[in-house]
N, C-alpha and C positions, 0 to 999 in steps of 0.2 A: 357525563363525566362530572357535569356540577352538582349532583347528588354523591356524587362517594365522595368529591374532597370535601361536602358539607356533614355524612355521616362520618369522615374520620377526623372533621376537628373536632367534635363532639368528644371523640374519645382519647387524642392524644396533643401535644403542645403545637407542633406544627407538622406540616404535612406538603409533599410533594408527589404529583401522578406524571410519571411519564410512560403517554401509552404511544403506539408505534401500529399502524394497519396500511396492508399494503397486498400487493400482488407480484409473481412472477411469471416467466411464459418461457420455459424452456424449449428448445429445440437441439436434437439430437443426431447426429448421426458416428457410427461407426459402422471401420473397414469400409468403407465407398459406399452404405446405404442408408438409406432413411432407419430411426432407429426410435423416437417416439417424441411428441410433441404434445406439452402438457402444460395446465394450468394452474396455478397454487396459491395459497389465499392465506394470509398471515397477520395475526392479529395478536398483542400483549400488551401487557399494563403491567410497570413496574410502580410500587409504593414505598416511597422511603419517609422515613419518620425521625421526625426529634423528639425524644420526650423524655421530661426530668434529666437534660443537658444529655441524653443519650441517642445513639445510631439505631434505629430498625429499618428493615428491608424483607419484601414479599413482593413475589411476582405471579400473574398469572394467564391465561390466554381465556378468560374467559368471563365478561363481563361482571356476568348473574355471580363470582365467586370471591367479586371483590368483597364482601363486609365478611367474610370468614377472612379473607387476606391481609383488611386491614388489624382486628386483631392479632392477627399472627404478626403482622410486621411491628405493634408496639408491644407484644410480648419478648418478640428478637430483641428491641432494644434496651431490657433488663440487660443482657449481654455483651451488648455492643458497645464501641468505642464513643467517650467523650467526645461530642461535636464539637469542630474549632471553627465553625462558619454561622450565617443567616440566610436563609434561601433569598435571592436576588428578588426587589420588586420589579419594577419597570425597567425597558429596557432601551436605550437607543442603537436600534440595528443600522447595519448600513445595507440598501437591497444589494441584493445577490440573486440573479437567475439559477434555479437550481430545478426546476421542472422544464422540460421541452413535450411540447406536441409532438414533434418529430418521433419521436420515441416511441410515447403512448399508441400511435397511428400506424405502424410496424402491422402488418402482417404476417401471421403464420405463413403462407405461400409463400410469401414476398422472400422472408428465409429461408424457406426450402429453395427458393429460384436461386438464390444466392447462392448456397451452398451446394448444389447439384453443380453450378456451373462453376465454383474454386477448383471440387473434386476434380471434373472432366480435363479441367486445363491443367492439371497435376499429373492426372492419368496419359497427357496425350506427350509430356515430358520423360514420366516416369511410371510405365505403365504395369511394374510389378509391386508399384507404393501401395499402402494401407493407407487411406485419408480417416480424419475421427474430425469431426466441425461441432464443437461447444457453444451453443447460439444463445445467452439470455437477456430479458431485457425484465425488466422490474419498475416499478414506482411502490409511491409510499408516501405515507403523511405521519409526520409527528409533531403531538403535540407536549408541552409541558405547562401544569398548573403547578399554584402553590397558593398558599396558607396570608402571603406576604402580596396577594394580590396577580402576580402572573400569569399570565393567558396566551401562549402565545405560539403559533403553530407554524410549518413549510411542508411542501409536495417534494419531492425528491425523485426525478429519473435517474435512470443508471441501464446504460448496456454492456456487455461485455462478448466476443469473439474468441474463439481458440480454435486457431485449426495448426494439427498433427500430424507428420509425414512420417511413415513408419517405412522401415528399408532395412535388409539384411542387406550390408556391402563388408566387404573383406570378411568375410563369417562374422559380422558378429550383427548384434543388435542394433540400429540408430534412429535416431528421434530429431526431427527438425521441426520448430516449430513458430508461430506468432499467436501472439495476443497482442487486442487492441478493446481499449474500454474506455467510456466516453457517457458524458450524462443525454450527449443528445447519437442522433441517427448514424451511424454508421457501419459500415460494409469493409473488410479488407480491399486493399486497391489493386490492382493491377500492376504497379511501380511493387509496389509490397510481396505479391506474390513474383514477381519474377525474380527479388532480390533472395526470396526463399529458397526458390529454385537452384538459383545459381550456387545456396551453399553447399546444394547438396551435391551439385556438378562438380566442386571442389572438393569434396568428403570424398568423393570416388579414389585419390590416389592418398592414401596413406603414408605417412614419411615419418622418418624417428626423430624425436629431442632430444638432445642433451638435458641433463638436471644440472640446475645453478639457473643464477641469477640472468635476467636476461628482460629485456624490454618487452611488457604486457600490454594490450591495448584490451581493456574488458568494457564492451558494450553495454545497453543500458538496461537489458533485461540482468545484468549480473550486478551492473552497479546497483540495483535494488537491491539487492541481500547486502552490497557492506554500507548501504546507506540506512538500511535499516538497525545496524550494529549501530551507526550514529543516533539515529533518532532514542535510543535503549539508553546513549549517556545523557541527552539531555533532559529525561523522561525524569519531574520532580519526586515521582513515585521511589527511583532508584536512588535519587539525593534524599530523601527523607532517610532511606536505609541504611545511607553511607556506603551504596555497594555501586555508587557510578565513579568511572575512573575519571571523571573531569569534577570534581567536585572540591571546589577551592581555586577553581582554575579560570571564574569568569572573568573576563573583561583582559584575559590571557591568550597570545598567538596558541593555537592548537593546530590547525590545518595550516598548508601552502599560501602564501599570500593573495593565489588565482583561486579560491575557492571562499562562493557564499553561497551560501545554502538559507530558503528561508520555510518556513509552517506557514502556508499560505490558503486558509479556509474561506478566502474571500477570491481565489483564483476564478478569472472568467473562465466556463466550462469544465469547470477542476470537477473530479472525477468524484471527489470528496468536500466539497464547498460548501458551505451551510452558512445562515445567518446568523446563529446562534450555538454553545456547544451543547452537549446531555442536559445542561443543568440549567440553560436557560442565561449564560451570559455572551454577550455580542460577539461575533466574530472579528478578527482585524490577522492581520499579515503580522509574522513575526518573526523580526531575525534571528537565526538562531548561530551562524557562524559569518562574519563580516569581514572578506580579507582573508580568512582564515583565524579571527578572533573569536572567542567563545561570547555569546552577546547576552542569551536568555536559554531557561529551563521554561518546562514546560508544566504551569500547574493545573489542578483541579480547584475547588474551592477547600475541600476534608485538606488537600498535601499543602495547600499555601498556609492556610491559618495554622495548622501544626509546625512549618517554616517562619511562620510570620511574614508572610508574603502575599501577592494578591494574583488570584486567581487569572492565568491567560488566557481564560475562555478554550483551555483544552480540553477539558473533561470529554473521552467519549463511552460510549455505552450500546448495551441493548436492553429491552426490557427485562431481562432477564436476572439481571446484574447490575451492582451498584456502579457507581461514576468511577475513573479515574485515569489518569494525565495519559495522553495519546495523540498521535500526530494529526490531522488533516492531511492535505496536497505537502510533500516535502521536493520544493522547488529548487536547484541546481542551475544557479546564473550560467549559462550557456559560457565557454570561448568563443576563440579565432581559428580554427584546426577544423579543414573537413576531415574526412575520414580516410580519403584517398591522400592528403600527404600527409596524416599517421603514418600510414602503410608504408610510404615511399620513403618515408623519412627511418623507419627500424632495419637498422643492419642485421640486428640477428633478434629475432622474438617471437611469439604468440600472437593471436589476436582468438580473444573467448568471448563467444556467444551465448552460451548456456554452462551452467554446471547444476552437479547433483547435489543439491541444497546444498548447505553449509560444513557439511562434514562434522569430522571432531573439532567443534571451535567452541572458543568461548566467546556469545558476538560480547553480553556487555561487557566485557574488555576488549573489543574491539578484535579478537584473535577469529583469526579464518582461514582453514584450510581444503577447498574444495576443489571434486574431482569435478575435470572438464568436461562435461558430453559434447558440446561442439565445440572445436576450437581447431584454428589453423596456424601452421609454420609460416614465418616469414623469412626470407633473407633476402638480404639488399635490396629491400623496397618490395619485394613480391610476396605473393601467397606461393608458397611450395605441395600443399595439400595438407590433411584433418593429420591429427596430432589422436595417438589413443594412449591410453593408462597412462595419463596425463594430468597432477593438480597443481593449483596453484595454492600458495602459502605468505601468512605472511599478518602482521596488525595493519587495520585501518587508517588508524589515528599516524601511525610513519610513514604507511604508502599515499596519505594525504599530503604530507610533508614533501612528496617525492615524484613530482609529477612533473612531467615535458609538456603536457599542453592538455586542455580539453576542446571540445569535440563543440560547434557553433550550431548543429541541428539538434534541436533538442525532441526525444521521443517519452509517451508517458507510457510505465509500466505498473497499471493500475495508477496509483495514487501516487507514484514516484514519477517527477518531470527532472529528468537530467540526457544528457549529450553522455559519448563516449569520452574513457576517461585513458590517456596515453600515461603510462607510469615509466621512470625512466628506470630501473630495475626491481622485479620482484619473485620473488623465490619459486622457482618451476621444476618440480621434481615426476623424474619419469621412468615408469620399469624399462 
């Protein structure tokens, strides 16, 4: 790598190499059988360039192809945007574990044993289920150099879990499912799959909703889609545009006074935790709603200085592609509410598990209206049974504002760490 950033000062003002090499190890199964277990090997270098105050960028996977690359990337930036930055020199990090043994040490068997015995206990429940077990675990090293003196590299593990229960009940179609993903060793638990089970024990009797407003309790695998609507307002990418609807709104109530949310890249075992962001500035924890106050955006180094503002070490990337403002871990301060007096506590409502992405919504405005694939009736305290042609509806940013309580167990959904969220009415329309 000290050969290309030394042939491309040569040829252009300054110069950045961020290259990325890594491995994965997939494991498969679908319908209840083994399905293919494989290895994969992944290697890129992205080159970004300043030159005559100008933006270039070329990428490539293949070493020997940088010096064709790096002309190419200072001819891109004849074209390219006015830079409003300096590439960072040195850096104070603060350590972050972000590589585990545990991980790397993973056997192929060791998954297949795992996974042969989820199926079986699935089977001996629900023995006309389809199982599907998505098994990968990865590492990776990246580094980034620069022109301005930086050198500075992290290992990176990462697993991931998905297992699938497929079931024809009342004619139609349904899908139950879990994921779990984590930088270091883990397995679905036993606690985890019987609570799978039991949804589906619940799904068996079918009951009808009324449409209208009605008390929601949306789990954590849903609160990732409208927490993701959030993270799109405070992205400085979309205030540079003027297209974020919080913009003008900092240091302004926006959310419930029970809700803070923080971008926490420095979280212990955070799924997405790093030292450093794409671009080589330090990580740190960053509030981004306090109380339900809007705190901070999230910038790059290109979106600050075009702001006039200072980069939050959000930048992220792949080599493939140039930098820009993106979240890490987006952390969700737990309540006081288990889940069982939610439950007990809604006279008449929902509680959703899953839905079919986002529907016709627009997240960044916060708008979201999506059909339920799992979700159950409540009244007066109970499950009544699965709820179908069933969505919810409704903006983020007021059903923030409108909350009875959240949920004190907090689950991570990928890179989203939040609790169930109890909404005291939100719009539930149903054929």
């Amino acid at each position: 790598m000290d050969d290309i950033l030394a042939q491309a000062r040569r040829l252009v003002d300054d110069v950045e190499i961020y290259s990325v090499k890594g491995k994965e190890f997939p494991v498969l199964f679908k319908a209840n059988s083994f399905y293919t277990a494989e290895k994969k090997d992944f290697e890129g270098i992205g080159i970004r360039v300043i030159n005559r105050g100008k933006l270039g960028f070329a990428h490539t996977t293949s070493k020997a192809a940088c010096g064709a690359i790096i002309e190419y990337a200072k001819n891109s930036a004849k074209f390219g945007e006015s830079a409003k930055f300096v590439f960072p020199a040195k850096i104070r990090r603060k350590p972050i574990q972000t590589f585990f043994e545990s991980t790397r040490n993973i056997e192929t068997e060791e998954v297949k044993q795992k996974s042969v015995n989820i199926i079986n206990e699935i089977l001996k429940k629900e023995p006309d289920a389809k199982v599907d077990v998505q098994f990968n675990r990865s590492e990776e090293t990246v580094r980034i150099m620069n022109t301005k003196g930086l050198d500075i590299t992290y290992k990176k593990s990462s697993l991931s879990m998905f297992v699938q229960i497929f079931l024809i009940i009342d004619g139609s179609f349904t899908w139950f499912y879990k994921i779990k993903t984590s930088p270091k060793k883990t397995f679905l638990t036993k606690t985890e799959l019987r609570e799978l089970l039991k949804n589906v024990k619940f799904a068996r009797n079918v009951v009808p909703v009324r449409s209208g407003k009605m008390s929601v309790i949306i789990m954590p695998m849903v609160m990732s889609t409208l927490l993701r609507s959030l993270a799109m307002g405070v992205n400085g990418k979309q205030l540079q545009k003027g297209s974020s609807p919080l913009k003008g709104k900092e240091n302004k109530k926006i959310l419930g006074s029970n809700v803070t949310i923080y971008d926490d890249a420095l979280l212990k075992d955070g799924f997405e935790s790093r030292p450093f962001d794409g671009e080589g500035i330090a990580s740190r924890r960053i509030p981004l709603f306090k109380n339900g106050v809007l705190e901070n955006f999230l910038f790059d180094l290109q979106t600050a200085g075009i702001l006039g503002k200072k980069s939050t070490g959000s930048a992220v990337r792949g080599f493939s592609s140039m930098p820009s403002p993106g979240t890490s871990n987006i952390v969700v301060n737990p309540g006081n509410w288990s889940l069982s007096d939610m439950i007990k506590d809604v006279k008449n409502g929902i509680i959703v598990y899953s839905v079919l992405g986002a529907g016709q919504s627009n997240l960044l405005a916060g708008d979201f209206s999506c059909n339920i694939s799992l979700g159950f009736k409540i009244k007066n305290g109970r499950i009544e049974g699965r709820v179908k042609n069933t969505m919810i509806a409704g903006n983020v940013y007021d059903a923030m504002r409108n909350i009875e309580g959240i949920g004190k167990k907090v689950e991570n959904i990928e890179s989203f760490y939040t609790s169930p969220f109890y909404f005291k009415s939100l719009n539930v329309v149903s054929k």
